[in-house]
ROFI-106919 format. One line per field, with one value per residue (C-alpha): residue in three letters; residue number from 1; x, y, z; chain. Coordinates in nm, 3 decimals. Each point is the difference from the previous one (the first is absolute). Layout:
<drenkols>
type	ala, ...
seq	NUM, ...
xx	X, ...
yy	Y, ...
zz	Z, ...
mol	A, ...
</drenkols>
This chain:
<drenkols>
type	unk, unk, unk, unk, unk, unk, unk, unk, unk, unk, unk, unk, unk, unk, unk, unk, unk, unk, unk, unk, unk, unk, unk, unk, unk, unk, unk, unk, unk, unk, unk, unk, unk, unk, unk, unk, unk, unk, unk, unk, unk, unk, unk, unk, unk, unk, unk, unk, unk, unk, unk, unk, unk, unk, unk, unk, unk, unk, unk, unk, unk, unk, unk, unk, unk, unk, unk, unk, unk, unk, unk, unk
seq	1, 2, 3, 4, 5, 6, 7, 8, 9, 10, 11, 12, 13, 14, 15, 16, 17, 18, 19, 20, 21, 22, 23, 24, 25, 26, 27, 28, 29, 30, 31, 32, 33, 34, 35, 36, 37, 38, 39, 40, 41, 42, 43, 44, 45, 46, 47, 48, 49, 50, 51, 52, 53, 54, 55, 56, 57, 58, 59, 60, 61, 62, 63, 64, 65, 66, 67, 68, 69, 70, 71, 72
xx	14.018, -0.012, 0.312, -0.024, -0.001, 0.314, -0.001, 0.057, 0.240, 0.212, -0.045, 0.093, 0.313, 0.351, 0.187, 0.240, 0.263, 0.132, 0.108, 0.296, 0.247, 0.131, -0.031, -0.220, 0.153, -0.043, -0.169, 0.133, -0.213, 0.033, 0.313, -0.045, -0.232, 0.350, 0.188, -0.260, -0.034, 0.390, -0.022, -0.342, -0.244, -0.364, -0.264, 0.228, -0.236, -0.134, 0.298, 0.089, -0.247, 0.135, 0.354, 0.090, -0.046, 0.106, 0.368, 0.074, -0.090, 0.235, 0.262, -0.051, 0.067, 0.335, 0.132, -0.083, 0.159, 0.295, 0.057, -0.035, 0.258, 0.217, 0.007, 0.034
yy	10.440, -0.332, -0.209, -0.131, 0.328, 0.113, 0.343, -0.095, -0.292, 0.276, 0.265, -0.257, -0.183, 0.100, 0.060, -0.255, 0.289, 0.283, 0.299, 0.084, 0.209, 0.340, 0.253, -0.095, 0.012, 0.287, -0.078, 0.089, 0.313, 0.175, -0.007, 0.130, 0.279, 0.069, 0.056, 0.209, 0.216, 0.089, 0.138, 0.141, -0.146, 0.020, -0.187, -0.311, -0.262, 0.250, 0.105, -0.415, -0.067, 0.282, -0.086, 0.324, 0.124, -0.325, 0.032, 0.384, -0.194, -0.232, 0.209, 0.226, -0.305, -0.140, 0.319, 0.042, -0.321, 0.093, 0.289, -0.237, -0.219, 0.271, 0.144, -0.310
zz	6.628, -0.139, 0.070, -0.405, -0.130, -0.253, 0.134, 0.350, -0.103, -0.181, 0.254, 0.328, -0.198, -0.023, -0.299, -0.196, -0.075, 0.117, -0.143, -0.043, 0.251, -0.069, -0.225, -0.287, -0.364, -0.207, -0.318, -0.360, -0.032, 0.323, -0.095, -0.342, 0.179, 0.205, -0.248, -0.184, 0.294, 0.002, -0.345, 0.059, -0.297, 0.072, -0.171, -0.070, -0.047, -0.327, -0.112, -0.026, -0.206, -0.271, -0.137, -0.073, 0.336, 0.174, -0.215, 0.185, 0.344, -0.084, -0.156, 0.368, 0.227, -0.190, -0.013, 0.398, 0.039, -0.198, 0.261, 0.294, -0.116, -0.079, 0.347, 0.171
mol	A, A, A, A, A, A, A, A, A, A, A, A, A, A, A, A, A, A, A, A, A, A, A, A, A, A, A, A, A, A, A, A, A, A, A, A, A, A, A, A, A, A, A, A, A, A, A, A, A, A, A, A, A, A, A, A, A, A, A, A, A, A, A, A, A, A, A, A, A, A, A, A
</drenkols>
């Protein structure tokens, strides 16, 4: 390989940062999809997109919650 090449200069150097340690962060919908899960709804990304739907989902998971806290 040529020594002037950008493939080889990316491939033979070593990088600026590294990544961080541990366990990486969950992100906002995988825990969304969590919670989801717990009160079984299917199909969430659809039934998002329709209010009507969307408003039972929600109305599921606060009461769910409510019963949580209530036990705790």
């Amino acid at each position: 390989m040529d020594q002037g090449r950008g493939v080889k200069k990316e491939f033979e150097s070593k990088p600026e940062r590294s990544r961080r340690r541990g366990r990486p962060r969950w992100r906002w919908w995988e825990d969304l999809e969590k919670d989801l899960r717990e009160i079984r709804v299917k199909r969430w990304q659809q039934k998002a997109v329709d209010r009507v739907q969307w408003a039972f989902v929600i109305k599921a998971a606060k009461a769910k919650r409510a019963v949580r806290l209530r036990s705790n």
